[in-house]
N, C-alpha and C positions, 0 to 999 in steps of 0.2 A: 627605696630601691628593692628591688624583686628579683630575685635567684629564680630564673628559666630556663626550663631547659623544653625544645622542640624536638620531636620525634619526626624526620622526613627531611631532606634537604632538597626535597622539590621547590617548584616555584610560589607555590602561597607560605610554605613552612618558611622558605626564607624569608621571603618579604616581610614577615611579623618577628624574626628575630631581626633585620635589620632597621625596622622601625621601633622595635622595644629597645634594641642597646642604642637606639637615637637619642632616646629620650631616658635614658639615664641607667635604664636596667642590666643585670647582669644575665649575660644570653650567653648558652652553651644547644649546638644544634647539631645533633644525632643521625649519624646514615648507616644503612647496614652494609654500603659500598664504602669502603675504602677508596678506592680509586675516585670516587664520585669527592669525596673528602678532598684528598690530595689535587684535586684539579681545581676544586675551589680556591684551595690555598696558594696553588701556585699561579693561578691568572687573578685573583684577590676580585673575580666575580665568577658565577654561574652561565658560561657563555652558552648555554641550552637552554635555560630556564628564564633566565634575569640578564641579556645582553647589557652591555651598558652599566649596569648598576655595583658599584664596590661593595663590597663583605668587609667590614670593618676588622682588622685585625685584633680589635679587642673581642669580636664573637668568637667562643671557642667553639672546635669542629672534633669530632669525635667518631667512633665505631663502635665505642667501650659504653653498652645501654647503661653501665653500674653509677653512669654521671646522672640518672636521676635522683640517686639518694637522696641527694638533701638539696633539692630544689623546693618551690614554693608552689609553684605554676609548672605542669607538665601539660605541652599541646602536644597533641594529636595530627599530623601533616601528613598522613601514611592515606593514600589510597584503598575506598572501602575495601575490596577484595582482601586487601593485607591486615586490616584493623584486628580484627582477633589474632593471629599468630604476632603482631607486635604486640599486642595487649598481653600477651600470656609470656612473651618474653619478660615483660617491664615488670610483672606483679611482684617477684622476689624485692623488688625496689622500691613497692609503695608504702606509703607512711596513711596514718588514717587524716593528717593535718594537710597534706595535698590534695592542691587544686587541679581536676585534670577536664582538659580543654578538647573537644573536637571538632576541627576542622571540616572534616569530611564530609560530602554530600553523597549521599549513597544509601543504598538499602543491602543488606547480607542477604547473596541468595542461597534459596534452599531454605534458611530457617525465616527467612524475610523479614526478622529485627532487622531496627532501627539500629544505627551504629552507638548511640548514648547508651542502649541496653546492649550489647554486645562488651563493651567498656566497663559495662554496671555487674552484669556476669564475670569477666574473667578477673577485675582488677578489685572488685568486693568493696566499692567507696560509693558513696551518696554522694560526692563532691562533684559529680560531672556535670561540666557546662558546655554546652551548645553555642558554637560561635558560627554564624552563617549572616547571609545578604548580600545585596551585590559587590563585590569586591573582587574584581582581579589582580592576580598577584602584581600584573607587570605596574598596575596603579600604585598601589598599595607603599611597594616597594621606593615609589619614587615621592611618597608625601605628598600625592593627592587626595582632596580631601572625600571622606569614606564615610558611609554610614551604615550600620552592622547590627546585630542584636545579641543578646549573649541570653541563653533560655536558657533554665536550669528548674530541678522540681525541689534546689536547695536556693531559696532565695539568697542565702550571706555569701556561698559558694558566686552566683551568679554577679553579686554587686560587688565584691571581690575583683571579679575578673573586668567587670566596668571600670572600676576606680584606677587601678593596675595599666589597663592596655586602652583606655581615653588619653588623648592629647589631639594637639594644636590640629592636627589630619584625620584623627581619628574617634568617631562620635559613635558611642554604644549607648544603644537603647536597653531595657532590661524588656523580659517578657517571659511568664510560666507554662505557657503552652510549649512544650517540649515538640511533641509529637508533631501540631502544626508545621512548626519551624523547621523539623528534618523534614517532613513531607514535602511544602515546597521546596527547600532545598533542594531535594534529590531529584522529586520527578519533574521540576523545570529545564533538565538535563535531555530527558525525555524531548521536550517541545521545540529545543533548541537545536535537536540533533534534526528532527522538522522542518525548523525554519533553513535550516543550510540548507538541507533537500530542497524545500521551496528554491533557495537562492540559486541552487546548482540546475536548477531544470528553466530559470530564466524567470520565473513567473515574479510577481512585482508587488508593491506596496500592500494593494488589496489583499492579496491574499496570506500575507504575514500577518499580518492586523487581524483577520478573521482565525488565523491557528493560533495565534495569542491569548485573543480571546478566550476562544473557544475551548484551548488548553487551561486557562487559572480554574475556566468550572469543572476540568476533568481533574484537576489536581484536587479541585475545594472538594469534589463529591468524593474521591478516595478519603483523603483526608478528614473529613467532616464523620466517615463512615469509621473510622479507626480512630476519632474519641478526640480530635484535636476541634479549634475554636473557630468558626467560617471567618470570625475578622482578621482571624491570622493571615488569610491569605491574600488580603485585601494592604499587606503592607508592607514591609522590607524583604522576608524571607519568600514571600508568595510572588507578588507581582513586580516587588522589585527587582527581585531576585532574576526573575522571569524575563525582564526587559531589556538585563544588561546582557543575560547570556546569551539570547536568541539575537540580538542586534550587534554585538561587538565581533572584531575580528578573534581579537584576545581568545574567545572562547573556542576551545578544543571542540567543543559538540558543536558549535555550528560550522568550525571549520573541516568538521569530517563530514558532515553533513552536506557541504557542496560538494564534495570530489564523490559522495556516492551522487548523489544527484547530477551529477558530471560522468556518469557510468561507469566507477571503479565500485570494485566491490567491499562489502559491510567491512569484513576483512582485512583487507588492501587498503582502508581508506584509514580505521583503526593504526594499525602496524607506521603506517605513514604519519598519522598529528598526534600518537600515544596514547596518554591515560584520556581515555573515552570513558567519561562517568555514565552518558547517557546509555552507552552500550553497553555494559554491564547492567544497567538499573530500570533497562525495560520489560528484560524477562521477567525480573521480580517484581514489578509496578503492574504487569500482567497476569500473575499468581496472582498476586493481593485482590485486583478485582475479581476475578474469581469466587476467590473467598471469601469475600465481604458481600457480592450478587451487586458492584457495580460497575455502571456502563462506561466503558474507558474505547469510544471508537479511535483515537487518534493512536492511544498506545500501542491495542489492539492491531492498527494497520501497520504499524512502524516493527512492532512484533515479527508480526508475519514478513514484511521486508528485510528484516538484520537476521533472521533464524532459518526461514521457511522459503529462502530465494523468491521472495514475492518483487513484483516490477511496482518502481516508486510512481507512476503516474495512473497502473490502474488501480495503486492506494489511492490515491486522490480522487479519481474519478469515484471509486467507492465511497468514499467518504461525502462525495458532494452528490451522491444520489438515494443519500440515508433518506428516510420516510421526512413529511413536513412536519413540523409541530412547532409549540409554541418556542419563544427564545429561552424563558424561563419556565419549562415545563417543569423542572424538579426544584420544590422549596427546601431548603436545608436546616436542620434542627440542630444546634449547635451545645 
């Protein structure tokens, strides 16, 4: 048994402490609302996050961060924008023996770290591991079975968190490409927030199929350029990753994605299905190409529509009047 404690009582954060104290662990899950606390407790669920699903009364719920002392395992369930200001809060509490977990899929903008280095920076531990793949919380939560990867550049820290948070629902893979793994993870947010747009404007199979695509090689060519592994994205964090978001309702990016694509604006559409990873993480996925000198057309148009008031179908038209070339024009060196 394993002393955890969760940082976020959103809907992934919970769903892993209700699936850890399932299976035997002792789970303490941290909010910086109180109120958010107190409502869990008194409807004994998360009627925003997690309809349906019970909070065990043996997970304790807190506001008091000083409950990381002396846990074993500290995840990470805070939304990228917030990861540093909780990570700088928590540091007074780490131990150099903690294991600390992030959830997030996301990129910091402005400084455009990866959220493992943002964690690695403020909280001073090698211990961080990468938990990412397709997994929606509202799954997750109810003991469907899941399959995840847990990356880390500490292999003991990462097999750790395997042995730990595996059971009868849930199967972690290990893997050392750090970087891969948050890449897809984040900018799959990106293509997802796309595919709703596709879905909001009506258009149909074909053309989700072709921005899927055509999104894992814009994700692999960033990615490949900023030092992570091309098979990475060829497997749970990349395309897997990629499949569930852009195709499920569950996912906030593609459900805000059809109400712009329905003509409510980036904004408006945001404010209405909440934490939008994609929308925060495309300005930053748009820096990065930039700076690295690659070609990111799908970003690029989605850019210009969420920032620059661009109209979503003559992104499309744009995009489907790019030069011909071959389908594999760029080979990637890994």
């Amino acid at each position: 048994m394993a002393n955890i404690v969760i940082l976020g009582s959103g809907g992934f954060g919970l769903s892993l402490a209700i699936m850890a104290e399932r299976y035997g662990h002792n789970v303490t899950v941290w909010s910086k609302f109180q109120s958010e606390i107190d409502d869990i407790r008194m409807h004994g669920e998360h009627i925003q996050k997690l309809p349906g699903v019970a909070v065990s009364e043996r997970i304790g719920l807190t506001s008091d961060i000083s409950c990381i002392r002396d846990c074993d395992m500290l995840i990470f369930g805070i939304p990228s924008t917030f990861v540093r200001d909780v990570a700088r809060t928590a540091h007074p509490f780490i131990n150099d023996e903690m294991v600390i977990v992030n959830t997030g899929k996301g990129l910091e903008e402005g400084s455009l770290n990866l959220l493992s280095d943002v964690l690695r920076e403020e909280l001073e531990s090698e211990n961080i591991v990468v938990l990412s793949g397709p997994s929606h919380a509202e799954e997750v939560a109810r003991g469907i079975p899941t399959t995840i990867v847990a990356a880390s550049k500490n292999p003991k820290a990462a097999a750790y968190v395997q042995e730990t948070l595996s059971n009868g629902a849930l199967r972690i893979y290990l893997n050392d490409d750090v970087i891969g793994c948050e890449v897809g993870g984040a900018l799959k947010n990106i293509i997802a927030l796309c595919a709703g747009i596709c879905d909001g404007l009506g258009y149909g199979d074909n053309t989700k199929a072709a921005l899927m695509t055509r999104g894992i090689h814009e994700i692999t060519r960033i990615g490949v350029a900023m030092g992570a592994d091309v098979m990475t994205f060829s497997g749970l964090t990349g395309l897997g990753d990629l499949i569930v978001t852009c195709t499920s309702m569950h996912s906030r990016n593609r459900r805000a994605g059809i109400l712009i694509g329905q003509g409510l604006s980036p904004e408006a559409a945001v404010e209405k299905v909440g934490t939008v990873e994609g929308y925060h993480c495309c300005k930053t996925a748009y820096a990065l190409s930039q700076k690295y000198g690659v070609e990111m057309p799908i970003t690029e148009q989605l850019n210009n529509v969420l920032f620059h008031g661009g109209d979503v179908k003559k992104a499309l038209d744009t995009l489907m009047a790019r030069p011909q070339k071959y389908e594999e024009e760029i080979r990637y060196n890994s």
